[in-house]
C-alpha positions as CSV (number, residue, x, y, z in Angstrom):
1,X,-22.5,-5.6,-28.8
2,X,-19.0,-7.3,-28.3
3,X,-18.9,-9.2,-25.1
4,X,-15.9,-8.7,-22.4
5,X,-13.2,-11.4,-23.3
6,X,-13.2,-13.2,-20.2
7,X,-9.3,-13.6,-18.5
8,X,-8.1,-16.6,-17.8
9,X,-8.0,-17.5,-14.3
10,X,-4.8,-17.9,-12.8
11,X,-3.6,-21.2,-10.7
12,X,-0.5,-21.3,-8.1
13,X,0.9,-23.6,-5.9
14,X,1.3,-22.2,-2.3
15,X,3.3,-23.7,0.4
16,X,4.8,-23.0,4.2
17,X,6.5,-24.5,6.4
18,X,7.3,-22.1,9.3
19,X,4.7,-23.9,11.7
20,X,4.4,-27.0,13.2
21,X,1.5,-27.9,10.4
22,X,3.0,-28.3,6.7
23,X,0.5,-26.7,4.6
24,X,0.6,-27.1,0.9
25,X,-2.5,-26.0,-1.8
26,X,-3.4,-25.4,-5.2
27,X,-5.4,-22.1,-5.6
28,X,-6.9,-20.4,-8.5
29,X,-9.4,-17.4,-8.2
30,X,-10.0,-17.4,-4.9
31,X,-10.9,-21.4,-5.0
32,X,-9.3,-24.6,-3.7
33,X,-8.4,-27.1,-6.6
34,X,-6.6,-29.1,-3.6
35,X,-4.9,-29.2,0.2
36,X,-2.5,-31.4,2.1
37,X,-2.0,-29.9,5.3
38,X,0.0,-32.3,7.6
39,X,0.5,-32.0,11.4
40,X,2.7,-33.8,13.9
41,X,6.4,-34.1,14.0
42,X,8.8,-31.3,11.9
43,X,9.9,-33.7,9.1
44,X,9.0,-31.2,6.6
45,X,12.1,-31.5,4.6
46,X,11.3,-35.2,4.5
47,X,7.8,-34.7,3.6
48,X,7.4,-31.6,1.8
49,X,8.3,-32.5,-2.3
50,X,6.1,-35.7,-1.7
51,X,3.0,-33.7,-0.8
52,X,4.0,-31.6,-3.6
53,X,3.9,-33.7,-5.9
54,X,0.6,-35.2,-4.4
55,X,-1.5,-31.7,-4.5
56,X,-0.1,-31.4,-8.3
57,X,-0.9,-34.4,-9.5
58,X,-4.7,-34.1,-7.9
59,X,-4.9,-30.7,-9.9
60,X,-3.3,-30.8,-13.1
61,X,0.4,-31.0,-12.5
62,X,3.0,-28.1,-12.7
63,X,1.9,-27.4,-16.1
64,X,-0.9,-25.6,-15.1
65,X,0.6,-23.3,-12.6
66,X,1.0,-19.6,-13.1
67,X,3.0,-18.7,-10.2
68,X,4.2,-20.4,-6.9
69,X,3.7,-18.4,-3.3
70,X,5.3,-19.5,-0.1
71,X,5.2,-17.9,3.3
72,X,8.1,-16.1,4.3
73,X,7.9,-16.7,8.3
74,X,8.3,-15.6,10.8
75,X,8.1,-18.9,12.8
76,X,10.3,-22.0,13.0
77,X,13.4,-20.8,11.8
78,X,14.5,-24.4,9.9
79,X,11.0,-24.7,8.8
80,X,11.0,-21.3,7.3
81,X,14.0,-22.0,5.1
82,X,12.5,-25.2,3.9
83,X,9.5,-24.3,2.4
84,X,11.4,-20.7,0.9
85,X,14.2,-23.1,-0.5
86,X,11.8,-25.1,-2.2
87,X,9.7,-22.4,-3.6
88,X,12.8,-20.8,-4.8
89,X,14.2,-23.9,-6.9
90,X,10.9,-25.0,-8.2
91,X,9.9,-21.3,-10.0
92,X,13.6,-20.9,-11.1
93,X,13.4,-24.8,-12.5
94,X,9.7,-23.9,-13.9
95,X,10.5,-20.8,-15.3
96,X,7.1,-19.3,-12.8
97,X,7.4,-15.9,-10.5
98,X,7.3,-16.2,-7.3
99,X,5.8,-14.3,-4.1
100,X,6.8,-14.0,-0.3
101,X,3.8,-14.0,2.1
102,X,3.6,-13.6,5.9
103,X,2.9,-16.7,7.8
104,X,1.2,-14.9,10.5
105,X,-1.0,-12.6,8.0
106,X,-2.4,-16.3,6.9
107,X,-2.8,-17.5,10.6
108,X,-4.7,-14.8,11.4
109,X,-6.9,-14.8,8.1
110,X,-7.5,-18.6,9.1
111,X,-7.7,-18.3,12.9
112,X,-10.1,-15.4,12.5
113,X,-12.4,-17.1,9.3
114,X,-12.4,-20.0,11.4
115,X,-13.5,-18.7,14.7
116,X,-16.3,-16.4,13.0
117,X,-17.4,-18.9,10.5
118,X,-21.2,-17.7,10.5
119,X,-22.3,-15.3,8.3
120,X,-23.6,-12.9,11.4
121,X,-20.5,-13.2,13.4
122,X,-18.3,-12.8,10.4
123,X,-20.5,-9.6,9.7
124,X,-20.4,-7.7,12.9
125,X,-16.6,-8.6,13.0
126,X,-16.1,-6.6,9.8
127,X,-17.4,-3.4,9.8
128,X,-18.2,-0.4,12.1
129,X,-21.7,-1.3,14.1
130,X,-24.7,0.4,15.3
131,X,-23.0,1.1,18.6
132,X,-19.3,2.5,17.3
133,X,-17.5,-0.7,17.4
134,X,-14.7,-1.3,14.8
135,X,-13.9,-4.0,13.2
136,X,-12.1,-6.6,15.1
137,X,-8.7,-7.0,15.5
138,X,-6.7,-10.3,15.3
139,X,-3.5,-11.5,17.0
140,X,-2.3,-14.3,15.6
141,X,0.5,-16.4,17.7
142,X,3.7,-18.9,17.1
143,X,5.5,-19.4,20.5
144,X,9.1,-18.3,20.5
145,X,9.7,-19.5,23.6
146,X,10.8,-18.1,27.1
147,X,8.0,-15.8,27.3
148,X,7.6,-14.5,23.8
149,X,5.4,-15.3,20.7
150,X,5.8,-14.7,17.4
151,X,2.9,-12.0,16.5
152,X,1.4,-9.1,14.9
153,X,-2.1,-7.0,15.0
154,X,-4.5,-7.1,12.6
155,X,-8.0,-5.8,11.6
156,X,-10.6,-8.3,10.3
157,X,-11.3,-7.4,6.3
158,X,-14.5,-9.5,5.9
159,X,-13.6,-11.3,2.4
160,X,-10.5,-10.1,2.0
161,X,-7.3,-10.2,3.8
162,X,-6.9,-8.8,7.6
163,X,-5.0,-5.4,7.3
164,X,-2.4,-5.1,8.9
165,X,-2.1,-2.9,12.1
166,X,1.4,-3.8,13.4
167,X,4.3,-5.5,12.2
168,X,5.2,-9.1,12.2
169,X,8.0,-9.7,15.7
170,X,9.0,-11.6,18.1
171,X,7.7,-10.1,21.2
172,X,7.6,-10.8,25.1
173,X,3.9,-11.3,25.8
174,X,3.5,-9.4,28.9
175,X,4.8,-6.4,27.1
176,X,2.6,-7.0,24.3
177,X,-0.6,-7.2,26.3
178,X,0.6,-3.9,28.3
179,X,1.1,-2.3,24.4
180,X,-2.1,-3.8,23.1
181,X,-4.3,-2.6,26.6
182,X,-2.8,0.7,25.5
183,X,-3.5,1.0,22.0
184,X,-7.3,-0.6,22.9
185,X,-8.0,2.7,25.5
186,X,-6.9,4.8,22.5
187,X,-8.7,3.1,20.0
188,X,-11.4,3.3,22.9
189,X,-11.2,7.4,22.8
190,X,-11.5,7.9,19.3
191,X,-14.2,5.9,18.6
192,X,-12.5,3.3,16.5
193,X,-12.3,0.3,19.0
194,X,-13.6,-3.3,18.2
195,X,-15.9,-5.5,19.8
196,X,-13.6,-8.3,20.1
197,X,-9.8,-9.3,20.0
198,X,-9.2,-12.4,18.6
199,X,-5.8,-14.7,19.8
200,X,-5.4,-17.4,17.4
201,X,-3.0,-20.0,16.8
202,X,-0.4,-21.7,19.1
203,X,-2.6,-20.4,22.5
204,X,-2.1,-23.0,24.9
205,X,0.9,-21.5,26.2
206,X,0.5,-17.7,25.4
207,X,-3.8,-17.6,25.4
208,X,-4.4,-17.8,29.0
209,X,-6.4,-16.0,31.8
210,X,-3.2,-15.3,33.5
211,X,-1.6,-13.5,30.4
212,X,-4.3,-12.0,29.2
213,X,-5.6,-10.8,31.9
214,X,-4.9,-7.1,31.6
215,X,-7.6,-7.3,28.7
216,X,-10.1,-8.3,30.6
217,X,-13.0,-5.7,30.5
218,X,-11.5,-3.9,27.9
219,X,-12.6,-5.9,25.2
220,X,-14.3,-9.1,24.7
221,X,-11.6,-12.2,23.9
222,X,-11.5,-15.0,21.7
223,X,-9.0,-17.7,22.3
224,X,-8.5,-19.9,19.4
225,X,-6.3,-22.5,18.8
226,X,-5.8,-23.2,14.6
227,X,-3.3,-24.4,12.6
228,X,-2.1,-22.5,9.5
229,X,-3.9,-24.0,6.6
230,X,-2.3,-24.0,2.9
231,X,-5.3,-22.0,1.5
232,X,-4.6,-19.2,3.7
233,X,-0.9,-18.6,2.1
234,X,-2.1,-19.3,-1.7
235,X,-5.3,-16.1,-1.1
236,X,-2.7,-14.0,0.5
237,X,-0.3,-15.2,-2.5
238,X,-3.0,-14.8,-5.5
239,X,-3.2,-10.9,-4.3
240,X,0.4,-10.4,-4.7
241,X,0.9,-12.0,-8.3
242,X,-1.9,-10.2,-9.5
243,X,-0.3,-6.6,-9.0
244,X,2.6,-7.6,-10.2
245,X,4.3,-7.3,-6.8
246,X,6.4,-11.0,-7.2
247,X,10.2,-11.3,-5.5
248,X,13.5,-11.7,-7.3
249,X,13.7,-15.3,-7.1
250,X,16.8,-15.3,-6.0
251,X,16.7,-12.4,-3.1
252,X,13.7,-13.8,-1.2
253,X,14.8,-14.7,2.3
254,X,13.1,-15.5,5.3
255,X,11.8,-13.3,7.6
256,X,13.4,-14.1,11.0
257,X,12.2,-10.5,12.6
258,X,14.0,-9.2,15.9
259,X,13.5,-7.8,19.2
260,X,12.3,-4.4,19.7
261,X,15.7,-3.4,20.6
262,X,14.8,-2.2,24.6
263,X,13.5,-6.0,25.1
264,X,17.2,-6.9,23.2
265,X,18.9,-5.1,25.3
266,X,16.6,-6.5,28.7
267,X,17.3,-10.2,27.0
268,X,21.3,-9.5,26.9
269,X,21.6,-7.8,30.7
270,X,20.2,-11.2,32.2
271,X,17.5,-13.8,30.4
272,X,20.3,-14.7,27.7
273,X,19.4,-14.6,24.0
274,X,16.6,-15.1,21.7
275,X,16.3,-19.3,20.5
276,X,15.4,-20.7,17.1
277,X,12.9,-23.7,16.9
């Protein structure tokens, strides 16, 4: 009997830099090989080829990669570009494909993995319980300033990535709390609602009782602040290069993302417009 000829696992080199945390890895089949994930001031354009260099030469150097994948945003919109710029120049100098990721898909994939980091939590986050609870849903958050946060919904996957329940945008919070309240008591009607919401990321301004507070009794809440780790960006990036599903390497762009075009117009009649980081 011939045995299966084992494929050769595949190593890439993820960064982002759309957050106030620079996170750089080196991933291959789900594993670590290595991490720099550096906090404090935005000097990522100062910092980010050094720590590069670093992770590559603590796992093999560029050699060894198969692929780079960098998150696309939204976020910081400087940072953004720096991490995509680099990306971009390093697989067209290494010949290597590279893939776009969301930055707030990875928060909430490390925000939520962090929060329920026990087998038993992570479990009755996951799947459907005894009682008719879904699985839980995750918000992760960058502020935008003036009110608004950078966010999206998503529904814990257990091992896998959180799937996606709405896009990534810059909201105002109060009228995202109102829309997810809403969405919770018809989630709550068909059956499908989860036993917990979880708020991850930059919370201190956006995770409090006051703005939250329409959630209250609706479901239970987990505040959590976490910065984006490397790791999350290189899983989220492994999935992508595996089906194929890479970007032109000269067409991949950040992803600014807009106002719902109601909360444009409310922005333009009297608060003034939307600010980058």
């Amino acid at each position: 009997m011939t045995n299966a000829i084992e494929q050769p696992r595949k190593r890439f080199l993820a960064l982002d830099t759309a957050t106030a945390t620079l996170g750089v890895a080196v991933t291959e089949g789900g594993r670590v090989l290595h991490e720099i994930n550096a906090s404090g001031e935005r000097n990522h354009s100062v910092h980010l080829l050094p720590i590069i260099g670093e992770a590559l030469q603590a796992s093999g150097g560029s050699e060894m990669l198969d692929g780079i994948s960098v998150g696309v945003g939204p976020g910081s919109y400087t940072g953004t570009r720096i991490a995509i710029t680099a990306a971009k120049s390093l697989a067209w100098g290494w010949k290597l494909p590279v893939a776009g990721v969301s930055t707030l898909q990875a928060l909430a994939w490390g925000g939520w993995s962090s929060g329920a980091g026990s087998p038993d939590e992570a479990a009755a986050g996951n799947e459907r319980s005894a009682d008719g609870f879904g699985p839980d849903w995750i918000i992760p958050l960058l502020d935008a300033r003036r009110g608004q946060a950078y966010t999206a919904l998503f529904a814990a996957g257990g091992g896998s990535a959180p799937q996606r329940l709405a896009p990534d945008r810059i909201r105002l919070m109060k009228d995202w709390v109102q829309s997810l309240t809403e969405r919770l008591e018809k989630a709550k009607a068909l059956g499908e609602s989860p036993r917990r919401l979880w708020f991850v990321g930059e919370t201190a301004v956006h995770g409090s009782g006051e703005t939250l507070g329409p959630l209250e009794g609706v479901a239970e809440l987990r505040v959590l602040p976490y910065e984006l780790e490397g790791r999350w960006i290189g899983f989220l990036g492994e999935a992508r290069h595996a089906s194929g599903d890479t970007d032109d390497v000269h067409g991949l762009i950040p992803n600014y993302t807009q106002l719902a075009e109601a909360e444009a117009n409310l922005l333009k009649a009297g608060k003034g417009g939307v600010k980058s980081r």
